[in-house]
C-alpha positions as CSV (number, residue, x, y, z in Angstrom):
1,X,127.7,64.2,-31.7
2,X,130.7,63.0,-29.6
3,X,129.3,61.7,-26.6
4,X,130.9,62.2,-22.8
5,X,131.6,58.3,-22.4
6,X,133.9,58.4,-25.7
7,X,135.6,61.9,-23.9
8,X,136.6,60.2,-21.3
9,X,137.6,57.1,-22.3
10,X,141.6,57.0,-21.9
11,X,143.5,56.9,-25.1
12,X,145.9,53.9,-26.1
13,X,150.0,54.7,-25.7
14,X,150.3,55.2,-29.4
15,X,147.2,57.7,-30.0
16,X,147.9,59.4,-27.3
17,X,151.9,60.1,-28.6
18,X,150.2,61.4,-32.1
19,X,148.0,63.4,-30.0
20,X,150.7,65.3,-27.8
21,X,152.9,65.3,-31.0
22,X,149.9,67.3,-32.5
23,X,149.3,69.6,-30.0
24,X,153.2,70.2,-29.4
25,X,153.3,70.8,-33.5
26,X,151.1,73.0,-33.4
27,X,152.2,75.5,-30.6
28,X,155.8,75.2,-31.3
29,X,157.3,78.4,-31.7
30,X,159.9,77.2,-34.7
31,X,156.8,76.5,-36.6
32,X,156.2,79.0,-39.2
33,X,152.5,80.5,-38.5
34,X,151.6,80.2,-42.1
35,X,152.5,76.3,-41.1
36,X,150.6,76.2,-38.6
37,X,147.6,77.3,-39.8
38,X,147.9,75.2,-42.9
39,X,148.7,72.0,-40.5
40,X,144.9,72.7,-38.7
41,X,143.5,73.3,-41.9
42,X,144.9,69.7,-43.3
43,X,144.3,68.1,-40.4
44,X,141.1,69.2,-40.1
45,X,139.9,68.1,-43.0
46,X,141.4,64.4,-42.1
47,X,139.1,64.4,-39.1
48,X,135.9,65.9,-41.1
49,X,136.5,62.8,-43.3
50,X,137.0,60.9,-40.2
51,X,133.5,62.2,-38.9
52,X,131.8,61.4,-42.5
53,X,132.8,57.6,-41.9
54,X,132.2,57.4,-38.7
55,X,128.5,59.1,-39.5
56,X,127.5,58.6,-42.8
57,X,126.0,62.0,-44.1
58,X,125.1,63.3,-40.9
59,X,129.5,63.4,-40.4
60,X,130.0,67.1,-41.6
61,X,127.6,68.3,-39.1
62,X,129.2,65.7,-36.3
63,X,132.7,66.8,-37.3
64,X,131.6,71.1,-37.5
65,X,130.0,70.5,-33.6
66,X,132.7,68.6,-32.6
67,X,135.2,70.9,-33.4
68,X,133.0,73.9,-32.1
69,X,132.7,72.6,-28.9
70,X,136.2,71.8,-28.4
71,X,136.8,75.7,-29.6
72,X,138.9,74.6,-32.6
73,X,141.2,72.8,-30.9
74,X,142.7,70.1,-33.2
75,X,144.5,67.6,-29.9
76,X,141.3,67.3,-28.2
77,X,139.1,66.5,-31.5
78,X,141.5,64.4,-32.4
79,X,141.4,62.6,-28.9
80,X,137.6,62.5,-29.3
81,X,137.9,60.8,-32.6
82,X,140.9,58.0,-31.8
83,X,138.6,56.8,-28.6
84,X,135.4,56.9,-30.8
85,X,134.3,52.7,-30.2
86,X,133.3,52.7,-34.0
87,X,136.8,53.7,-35.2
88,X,137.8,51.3,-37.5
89,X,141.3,49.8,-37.1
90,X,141.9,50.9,-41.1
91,X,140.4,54.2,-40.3
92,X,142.6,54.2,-37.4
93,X,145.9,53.5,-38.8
94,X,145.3,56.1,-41.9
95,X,144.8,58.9,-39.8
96,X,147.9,57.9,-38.0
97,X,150.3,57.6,-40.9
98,X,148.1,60.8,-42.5
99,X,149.0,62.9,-39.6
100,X,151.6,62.0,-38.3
101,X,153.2,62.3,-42.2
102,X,152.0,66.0,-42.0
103,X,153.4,66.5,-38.7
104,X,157.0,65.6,-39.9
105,X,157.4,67.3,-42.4
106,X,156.1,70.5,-40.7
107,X,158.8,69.5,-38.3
108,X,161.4,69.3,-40.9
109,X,160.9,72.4,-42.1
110,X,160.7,74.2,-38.6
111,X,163.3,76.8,-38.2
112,X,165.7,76.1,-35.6
């Protein structure tokens, strides 16, 4: 599980833009709702394989806790997962350019 010290650990400039870029994706009324419960359902499944490197086989159990406790919401798992110390850079940067690719063209295809 995510400990407390990794919650509260403040996020670098960069993470924490894909973070508020996630969380304003998600809530942003131009967003189709069919959108935007495919974008958690993508992006969740980046962060469950996020968990399973992080934690080995125990990481679909890390990743289904995790995102219980935070009551499914995608920002602050996310959040939990950029400040995690065993984050690889390379693990780092793909779920970057993963989700930040999903959340443009979700954004591109938001109705004015």
């Amino acid at each position: 599980m995510v400990s407390l010290q990794h919650e509260k650990k403040r996020l670098e400039p960069e993470d924490q833009k894909l973070v508020d870029l996630l969380g304003d994706v998600l809530v942003d009324p131009n967003v189709h709702t069919d959108t935007r419960l495919r974008l958690h359902q993508e992006i969740a499944e980046i962060l469950r394989g996020a968990h399973v490197v992080l934690h080995g086989p125990a990481g679909d159990e890390v990743h289904a806790r995790a995102l219980e406790a935070r009551a499914g919401r995608l920002p602050d798992l996310l959040a939990a997962v950029l400040v995690d110390p065993n984050l690889h850079t390379d693990a780092r940067m793909r779920l970057h350019k993963q989700i930040a690719e999903i959340l443009d063209s979700a954004a591109a295809h938001a109705q004015p």
